[in-house]
C-alpha positions in Angstrom: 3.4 -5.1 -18.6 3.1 -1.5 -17.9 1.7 -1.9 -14.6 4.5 -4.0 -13.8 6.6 -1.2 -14.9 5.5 1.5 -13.0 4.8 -0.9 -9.9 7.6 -3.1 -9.6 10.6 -2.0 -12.0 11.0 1.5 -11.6 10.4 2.4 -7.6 13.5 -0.4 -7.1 15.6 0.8 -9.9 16.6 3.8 -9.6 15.0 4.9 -13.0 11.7 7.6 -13.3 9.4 6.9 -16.0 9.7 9.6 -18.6 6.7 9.8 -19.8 7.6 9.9 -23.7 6.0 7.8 -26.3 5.7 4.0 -25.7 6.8 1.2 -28.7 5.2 -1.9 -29.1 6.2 -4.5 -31.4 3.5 -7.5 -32.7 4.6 -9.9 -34.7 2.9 -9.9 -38.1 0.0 -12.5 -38.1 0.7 -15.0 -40.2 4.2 -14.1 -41.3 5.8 -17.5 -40.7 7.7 -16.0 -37.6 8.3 -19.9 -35.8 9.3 -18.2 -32.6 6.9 -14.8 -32.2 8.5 -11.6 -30.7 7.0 -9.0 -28.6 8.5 -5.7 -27.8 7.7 -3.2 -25.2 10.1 0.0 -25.5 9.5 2.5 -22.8 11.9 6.0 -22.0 13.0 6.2 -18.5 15.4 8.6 -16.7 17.7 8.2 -13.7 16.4 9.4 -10.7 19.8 11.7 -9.6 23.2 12.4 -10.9 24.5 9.2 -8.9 22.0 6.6 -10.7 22.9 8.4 -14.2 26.6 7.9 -13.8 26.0 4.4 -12.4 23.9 3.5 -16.1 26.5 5.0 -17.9 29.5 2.9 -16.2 27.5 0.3 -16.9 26.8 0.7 -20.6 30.6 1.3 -20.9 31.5 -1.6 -19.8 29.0 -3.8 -22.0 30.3 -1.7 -24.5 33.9 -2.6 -24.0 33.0 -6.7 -23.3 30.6 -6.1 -26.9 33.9 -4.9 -28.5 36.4 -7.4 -27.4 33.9 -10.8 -29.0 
């Protein structure tokens, strides 16, 4: 996953890797989870002013569409 991160997600996004802590979530084994869940948390930055005010459009907007449900 992190390979595909730094090779495939981030040079096409827009995004820099920011090279904070990583998360990782396992479920707990044998915790009678039916459907497991994996997490992978991982900081990144915008690569310029322009990507940064694109993200935060964005998250305005799935803001306002959260809001109105």
């Amino acid at each position: 996953m992190f390979r595909y991160l730094h090779l495939e997600v981030l040079p096409s996004s827009g995004l820099f890797y920011a090279e904070l802590p990583d998360i990782e979530v396992y479920p707990i084994e044998g915790g009678g989870m039916e459907t497991p869940i994996q997490e992978a948390w991982f900081a990144v930055r915008p690569s310029d002013e322009k990507t940064a005010k694109s993200i935060m459009n964005g998250l305005r907007s799935f803001d306002t569409l959260i809001q109105r449900k």
